[in-house]
Biotite code that builds the C-alpha atoms (Angstrom):
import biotite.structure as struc

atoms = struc.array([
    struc.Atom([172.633, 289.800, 206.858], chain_id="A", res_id=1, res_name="UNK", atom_name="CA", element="C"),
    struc.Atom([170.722, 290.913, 210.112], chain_id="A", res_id=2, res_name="UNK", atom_name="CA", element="C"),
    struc.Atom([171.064, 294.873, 208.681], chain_id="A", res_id=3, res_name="UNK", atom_name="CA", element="C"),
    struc.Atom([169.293, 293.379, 205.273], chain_id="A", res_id=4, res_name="UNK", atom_name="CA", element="C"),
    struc.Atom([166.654, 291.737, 207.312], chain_id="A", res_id=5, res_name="UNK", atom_name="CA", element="C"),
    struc.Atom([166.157, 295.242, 209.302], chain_id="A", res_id=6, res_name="UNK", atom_name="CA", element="C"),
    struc.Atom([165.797, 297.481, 205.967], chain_id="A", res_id=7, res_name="UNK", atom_name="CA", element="C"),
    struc.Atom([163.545, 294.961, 204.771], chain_id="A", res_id=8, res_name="UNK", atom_name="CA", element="C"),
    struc.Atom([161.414, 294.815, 207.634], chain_id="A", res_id=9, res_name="UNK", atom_name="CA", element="C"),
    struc.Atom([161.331, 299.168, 207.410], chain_id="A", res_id=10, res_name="UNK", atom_name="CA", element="C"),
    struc.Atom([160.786, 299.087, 203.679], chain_id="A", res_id=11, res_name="UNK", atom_name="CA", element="C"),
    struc.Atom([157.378, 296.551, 204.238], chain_id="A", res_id=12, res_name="UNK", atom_name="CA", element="C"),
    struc.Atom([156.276, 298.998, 206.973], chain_id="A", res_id=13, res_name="UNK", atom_name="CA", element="C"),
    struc.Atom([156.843, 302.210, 205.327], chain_id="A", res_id=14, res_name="UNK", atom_name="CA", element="C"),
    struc.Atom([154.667, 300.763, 202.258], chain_id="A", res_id=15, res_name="UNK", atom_name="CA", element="C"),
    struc.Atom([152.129, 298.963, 204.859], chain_id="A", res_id=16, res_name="UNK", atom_name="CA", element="C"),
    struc.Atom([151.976, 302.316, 206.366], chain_id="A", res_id=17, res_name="UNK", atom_name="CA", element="C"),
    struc.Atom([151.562, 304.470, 203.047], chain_id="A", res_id=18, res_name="UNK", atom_name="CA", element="C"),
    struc.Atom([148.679, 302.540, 202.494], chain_id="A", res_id=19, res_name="UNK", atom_name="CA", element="C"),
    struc.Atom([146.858, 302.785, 205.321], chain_id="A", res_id=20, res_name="UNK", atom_name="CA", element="C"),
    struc.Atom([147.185, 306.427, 204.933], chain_id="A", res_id=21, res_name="UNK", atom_name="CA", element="C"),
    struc.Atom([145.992, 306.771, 201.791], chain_id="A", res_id=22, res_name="UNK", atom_name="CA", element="C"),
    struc.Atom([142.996, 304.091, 202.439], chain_id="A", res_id=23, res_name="UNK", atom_name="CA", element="C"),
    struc.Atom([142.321, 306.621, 205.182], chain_id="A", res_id=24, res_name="UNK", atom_name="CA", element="C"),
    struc.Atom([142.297, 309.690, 203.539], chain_id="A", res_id=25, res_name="UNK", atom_name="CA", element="C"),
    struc.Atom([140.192, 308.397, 200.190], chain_id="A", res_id=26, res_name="UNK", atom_name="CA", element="C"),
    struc.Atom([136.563, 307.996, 199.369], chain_id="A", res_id=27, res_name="UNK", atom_name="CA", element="C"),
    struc.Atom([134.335, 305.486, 199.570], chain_id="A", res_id=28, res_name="UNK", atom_name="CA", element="C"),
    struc.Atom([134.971, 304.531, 195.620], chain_id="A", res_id=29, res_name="UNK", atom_name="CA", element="C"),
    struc.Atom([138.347, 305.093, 195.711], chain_id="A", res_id=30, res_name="UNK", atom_name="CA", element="C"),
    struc.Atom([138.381, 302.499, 198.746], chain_id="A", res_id=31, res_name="UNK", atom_name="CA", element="C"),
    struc.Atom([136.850, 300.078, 196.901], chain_id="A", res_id=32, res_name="UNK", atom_name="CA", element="C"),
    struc.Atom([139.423, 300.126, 194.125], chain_id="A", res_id=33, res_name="UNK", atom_name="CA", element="C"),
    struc.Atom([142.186, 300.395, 196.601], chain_id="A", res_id=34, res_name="UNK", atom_name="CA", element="C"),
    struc.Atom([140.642, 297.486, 198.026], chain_id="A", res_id=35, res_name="UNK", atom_name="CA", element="C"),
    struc.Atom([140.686, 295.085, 194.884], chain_id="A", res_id=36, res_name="UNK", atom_name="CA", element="C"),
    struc.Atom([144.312, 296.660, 194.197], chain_id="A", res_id=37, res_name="UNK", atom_name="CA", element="C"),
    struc.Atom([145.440, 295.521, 197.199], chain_id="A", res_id=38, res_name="UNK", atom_name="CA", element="C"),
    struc.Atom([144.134, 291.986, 197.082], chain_id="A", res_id=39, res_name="UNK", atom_name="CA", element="C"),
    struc.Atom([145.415, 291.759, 193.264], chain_id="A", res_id=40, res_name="UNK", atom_name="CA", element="C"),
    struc.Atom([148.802, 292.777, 195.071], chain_id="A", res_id=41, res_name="UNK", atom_name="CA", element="C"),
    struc.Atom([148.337, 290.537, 197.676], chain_id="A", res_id=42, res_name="UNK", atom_name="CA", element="C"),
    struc.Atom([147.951, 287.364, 194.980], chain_id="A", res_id=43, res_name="UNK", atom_name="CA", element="C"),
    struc.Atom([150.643, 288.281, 193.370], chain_id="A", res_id=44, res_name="UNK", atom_name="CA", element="C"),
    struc.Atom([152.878, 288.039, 196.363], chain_id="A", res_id=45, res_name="UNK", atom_name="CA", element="C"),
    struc.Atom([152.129, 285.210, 197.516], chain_id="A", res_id=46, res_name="UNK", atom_name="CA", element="C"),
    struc.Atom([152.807, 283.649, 193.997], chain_id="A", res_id=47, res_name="UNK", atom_name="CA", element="C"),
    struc.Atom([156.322, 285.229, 194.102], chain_id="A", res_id=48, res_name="UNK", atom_name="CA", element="C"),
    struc.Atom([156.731, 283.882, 197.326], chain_id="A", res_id=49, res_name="UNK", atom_name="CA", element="C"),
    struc.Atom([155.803, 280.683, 196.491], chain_id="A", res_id=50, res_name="UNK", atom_name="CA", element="C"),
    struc.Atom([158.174, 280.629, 194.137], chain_id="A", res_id=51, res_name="UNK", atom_name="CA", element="C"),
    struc.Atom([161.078, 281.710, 195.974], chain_id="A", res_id=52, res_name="UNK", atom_name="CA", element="C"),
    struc.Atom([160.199, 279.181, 198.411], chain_id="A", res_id=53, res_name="UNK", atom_name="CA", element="C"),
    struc.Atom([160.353, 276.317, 195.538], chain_id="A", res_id=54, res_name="UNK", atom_name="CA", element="C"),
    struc.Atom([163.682, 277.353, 193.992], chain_id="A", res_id=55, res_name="UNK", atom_name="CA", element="C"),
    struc.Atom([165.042, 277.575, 197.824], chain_id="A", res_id=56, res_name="UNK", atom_name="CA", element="C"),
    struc.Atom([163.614, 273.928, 199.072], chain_id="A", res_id=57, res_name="UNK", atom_name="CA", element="C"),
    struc.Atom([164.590, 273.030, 195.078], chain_id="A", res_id=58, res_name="UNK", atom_name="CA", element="C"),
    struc.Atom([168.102, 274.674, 195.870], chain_id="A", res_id=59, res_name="UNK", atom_name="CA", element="C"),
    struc.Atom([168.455, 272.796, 198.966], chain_id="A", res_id=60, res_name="UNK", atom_name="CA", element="C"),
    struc.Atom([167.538, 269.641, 197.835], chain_id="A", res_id=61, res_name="UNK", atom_name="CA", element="C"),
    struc.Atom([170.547, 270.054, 195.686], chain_id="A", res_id=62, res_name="UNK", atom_name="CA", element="C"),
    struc.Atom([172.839, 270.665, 198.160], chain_id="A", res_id=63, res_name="UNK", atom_name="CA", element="C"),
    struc.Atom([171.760, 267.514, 200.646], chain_id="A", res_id=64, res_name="UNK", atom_name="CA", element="C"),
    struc.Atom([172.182, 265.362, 197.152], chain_id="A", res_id=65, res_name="UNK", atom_name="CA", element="C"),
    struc.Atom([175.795, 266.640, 197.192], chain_id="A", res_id=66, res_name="UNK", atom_name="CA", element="C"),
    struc.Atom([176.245, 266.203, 201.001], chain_id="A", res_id=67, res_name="UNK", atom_name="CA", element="C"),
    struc.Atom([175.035, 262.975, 200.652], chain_id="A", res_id=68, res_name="UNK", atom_name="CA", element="C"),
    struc.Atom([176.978, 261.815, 197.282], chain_id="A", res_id=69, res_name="UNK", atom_name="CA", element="C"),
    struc.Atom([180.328, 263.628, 199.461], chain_id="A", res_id=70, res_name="UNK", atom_name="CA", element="C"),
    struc.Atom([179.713, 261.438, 202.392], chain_id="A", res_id=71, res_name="UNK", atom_name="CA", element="C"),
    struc.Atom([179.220, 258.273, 200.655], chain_id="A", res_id=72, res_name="UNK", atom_name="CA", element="C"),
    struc.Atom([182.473, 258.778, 198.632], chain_id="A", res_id=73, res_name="UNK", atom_name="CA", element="C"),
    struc.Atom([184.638, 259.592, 201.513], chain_id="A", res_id=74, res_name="UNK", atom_name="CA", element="C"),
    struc.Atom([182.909, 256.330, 203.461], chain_id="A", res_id=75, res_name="UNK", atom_name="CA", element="C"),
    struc.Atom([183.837, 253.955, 200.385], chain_id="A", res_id=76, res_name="UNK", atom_name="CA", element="C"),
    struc.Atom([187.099, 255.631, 200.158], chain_id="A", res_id=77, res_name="UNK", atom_name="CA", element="C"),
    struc.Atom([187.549, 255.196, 203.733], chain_id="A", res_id=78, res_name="UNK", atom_name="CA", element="C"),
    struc.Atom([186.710, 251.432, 203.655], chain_id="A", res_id=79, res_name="UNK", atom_name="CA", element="C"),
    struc.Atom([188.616, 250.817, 200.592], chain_id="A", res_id=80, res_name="UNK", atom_name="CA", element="C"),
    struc.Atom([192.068, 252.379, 202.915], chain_id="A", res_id=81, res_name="UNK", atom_name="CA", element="C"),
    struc.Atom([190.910, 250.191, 205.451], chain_id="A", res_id=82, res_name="UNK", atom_name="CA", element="C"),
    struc.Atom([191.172, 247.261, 203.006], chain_id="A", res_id=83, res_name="UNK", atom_name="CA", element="C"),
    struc.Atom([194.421, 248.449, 201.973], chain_id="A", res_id=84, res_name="UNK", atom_name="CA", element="C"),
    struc.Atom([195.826, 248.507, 204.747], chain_id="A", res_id=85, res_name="UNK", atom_name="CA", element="C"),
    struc.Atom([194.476, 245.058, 206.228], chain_id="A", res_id=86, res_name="UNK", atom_name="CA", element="C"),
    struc.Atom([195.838, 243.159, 203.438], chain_id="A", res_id=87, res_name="UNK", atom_name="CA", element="C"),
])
C-alpha cells in the first residue's frame, strides 16, 4: 500500500513536470492552448475525483449499515441468552 502511494505520487510529478517543460519550451499560442488543455484536464479530474469520493463515502456507508445491523444482532442475541438463562 505505502509503495502504491509512492509510484503514484512519482507518476503525478513526472506528468506535472512534463508539463511544465513543455509550457516552457512553447510559444505564446501554443501556451494558450496548453493553457485551456490543462484546465479542460483539470475539470475533468476533479469530476473523477468526485466520483471516487462518492462511491467510497457510498461504500462506507454500507459497511457502518452492516456494523451496525452486526452489533444489534449480537446485542439481542445476547439479551435473549441472558433471558435464557434467568428463567
Amino acid at each position: 500500500m505505502k509503495n502504491s502511494g509512492l509510484f503514484i505520487g512519482l507518476g503525478v510529478g513526472l506528468l506535472v513536470g512534463a508539463a511544465i517543460g513543455l509550457f516552457i519550451a512553447s510559444n505564446d499560442e501554443q501556451k494558450a492552448e496548453f493553457a485551456d488543455d490543462i484546465k479542460i484536464k483539470v475539470g475533468d479530474a476533479k469530476k473523477s475525483v468526485g466520483k471516487v469520493v462518492k462511491q467510497g463515502m457510498a461504500e462506507l456507508d454500507k459497511a457502518v449499515e452492516t456494523v451496525k445491523k452486526t452489533i444489534q444482532d449480537t446485542i439481542s442475541k445476547a439479551e435473549s441468552e441472558a433471558e435464557t438463562e434467568s428463567i
